[in-house]
N, C-alpha and C positions, 0 to 999 in steps of 0.2 A: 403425468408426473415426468419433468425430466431426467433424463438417462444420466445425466453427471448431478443430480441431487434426488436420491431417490426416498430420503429421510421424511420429506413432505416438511420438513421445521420450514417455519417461519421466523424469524430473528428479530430484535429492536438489537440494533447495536451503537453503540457510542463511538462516532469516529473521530481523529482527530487530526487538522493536518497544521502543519508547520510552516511558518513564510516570513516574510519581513512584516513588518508593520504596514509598509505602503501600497503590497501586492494584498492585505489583507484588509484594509480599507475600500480596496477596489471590489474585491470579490462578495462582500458584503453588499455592497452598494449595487453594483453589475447586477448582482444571482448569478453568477455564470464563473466557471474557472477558465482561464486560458490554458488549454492543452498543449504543449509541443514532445514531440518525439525528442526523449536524450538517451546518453548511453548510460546512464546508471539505473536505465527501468527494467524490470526483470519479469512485472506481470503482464507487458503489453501498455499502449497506448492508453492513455488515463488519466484520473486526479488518484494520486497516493494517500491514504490516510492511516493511521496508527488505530488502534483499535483497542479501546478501555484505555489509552496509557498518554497522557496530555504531555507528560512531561519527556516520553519519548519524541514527541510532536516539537516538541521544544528544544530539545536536546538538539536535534535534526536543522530545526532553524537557525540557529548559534553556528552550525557548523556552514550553514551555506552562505550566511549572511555575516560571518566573521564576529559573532557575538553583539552585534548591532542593531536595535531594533524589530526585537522581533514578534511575531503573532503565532497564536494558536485559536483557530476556525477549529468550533465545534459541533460535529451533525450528526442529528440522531436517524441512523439509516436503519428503512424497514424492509427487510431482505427477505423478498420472498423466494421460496424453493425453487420457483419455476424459472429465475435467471441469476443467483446466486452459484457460483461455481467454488467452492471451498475444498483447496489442495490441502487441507490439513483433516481432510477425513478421506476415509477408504472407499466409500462413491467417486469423491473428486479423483480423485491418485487415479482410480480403476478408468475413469475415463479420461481422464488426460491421456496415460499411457497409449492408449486406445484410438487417442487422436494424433499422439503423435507419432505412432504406427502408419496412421493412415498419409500423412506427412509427408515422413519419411520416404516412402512407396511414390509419391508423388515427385520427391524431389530427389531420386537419386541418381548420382551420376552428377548432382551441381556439388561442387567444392566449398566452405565456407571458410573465410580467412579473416581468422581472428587469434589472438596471442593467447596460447596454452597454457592458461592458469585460469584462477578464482571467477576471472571478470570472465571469459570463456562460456561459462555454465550459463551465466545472469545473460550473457546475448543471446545464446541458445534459447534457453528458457521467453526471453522476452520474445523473439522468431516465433517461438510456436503459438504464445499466447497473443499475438498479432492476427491469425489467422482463422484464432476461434470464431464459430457461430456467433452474430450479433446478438442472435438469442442468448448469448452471456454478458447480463451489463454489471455484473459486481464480482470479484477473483480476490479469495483471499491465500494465503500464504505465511508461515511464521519461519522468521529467516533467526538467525546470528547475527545479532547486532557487531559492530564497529567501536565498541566502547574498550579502547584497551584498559580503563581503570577498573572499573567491573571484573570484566573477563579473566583481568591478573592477580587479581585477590587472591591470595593463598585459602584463608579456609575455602573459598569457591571451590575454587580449583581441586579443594581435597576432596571434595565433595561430586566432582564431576559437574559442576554447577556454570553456567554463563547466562548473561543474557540476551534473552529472543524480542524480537518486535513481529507481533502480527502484524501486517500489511494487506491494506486492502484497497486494489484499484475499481476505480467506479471508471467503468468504462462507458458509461450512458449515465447523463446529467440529470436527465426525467427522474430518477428513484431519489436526486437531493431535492428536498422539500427547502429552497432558501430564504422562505419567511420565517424558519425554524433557525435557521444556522446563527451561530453567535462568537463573538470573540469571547475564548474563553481567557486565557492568558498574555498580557504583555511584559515584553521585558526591555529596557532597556538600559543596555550597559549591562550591568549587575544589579539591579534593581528589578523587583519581576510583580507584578502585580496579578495575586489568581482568581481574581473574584470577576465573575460572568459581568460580559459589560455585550449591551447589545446597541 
């Protein structure tokens, strides 16, 4: 069993990622995601996916693609214990921490230079989850979303309430099965069409 999932679950989980239409035509077709390192990743090098929440997936692609055209890929990922790293439980936490102890001890004395705030945390974070064992090919995480309509709502707000997007980077391609993956959702413009189209 591994040391950062030692619950032994096994998972079927619903992922779901967000893109243009044209980047999502492609990755159908391909089986394959184009990966590049950017600066708003926070789990490490990856494909990003939303986890149970399409319309998170969608929300996300509106906002990168200026409300234009856009797609939501949907994959049913089967997560097994032995290389699923899950930061939203107390195995994950316990060895992260653990690893980035060991990190740390390795890199001290280097300097990092990056501007002291929000985005700060998300480089860090992403620095460390760069370095993990290859033996971790899926990382998930529930963050605070960027929704300032949501988040601003008064009763929310009375309530202590916002909302979270799980996030889950598949950092090894092998665990997506892309005979399985499908367009779940198009939209274009304002127009959104939700019914499974493969």
């Amino acid at each position: 069993m591994a040391d950062f999932n030692r619950s032994g679950l096994n998972l079927l989980v619903y992922a779901f990622h967000g893109t243009s239409h044209t980047n999502a035509m492609k990755i159908v077709s391909q089986k394959k995601f184009e990966v590049k390192n950017r600066k708003n990743h926070w789990l490490g090098t990856g494909v990003y996916f939303f986890r149970d929440d399409p319309e998170q997936a969608m929300s996300w692609a509106k906002i990168k693609n200026e409300e234009k055209n856009c797609a939501v890929i949907k994959a049913d990922l089967a997560l097994n214990s032995d290389y699923f790293l899950n930061l939203d439980s107390r195995d994950g936490i316990e060895y992260f921490q653990k690893f980035i102890s060991i990190i740390d001890e390795k890199t001290k004395g280097i300097k990092f230079k990056h501007k002291n705030n929000e985005d700060s945390h998300n480089v860090l974070m992403n620095f460390y989850c760069n370095f993990l064992t290859d033996e971790i090919k899926a990382i998930q995480r529930t963050f605070k979303t960027t929704s300032k309509r949501l988040n601003n709502l008064k009763r929310l707000k009375k309530v202590n309430m916002h909302l979270n997007g799980v996030q889950l980077c598949i950092r090894d391609q092998s665990i997506i099965d892309f005979d399985k993956i499908s367009l779940n959702k198009l939209s274009y413009g304002n127009n959104e069409n939700r019914e499974k189209i493969n």
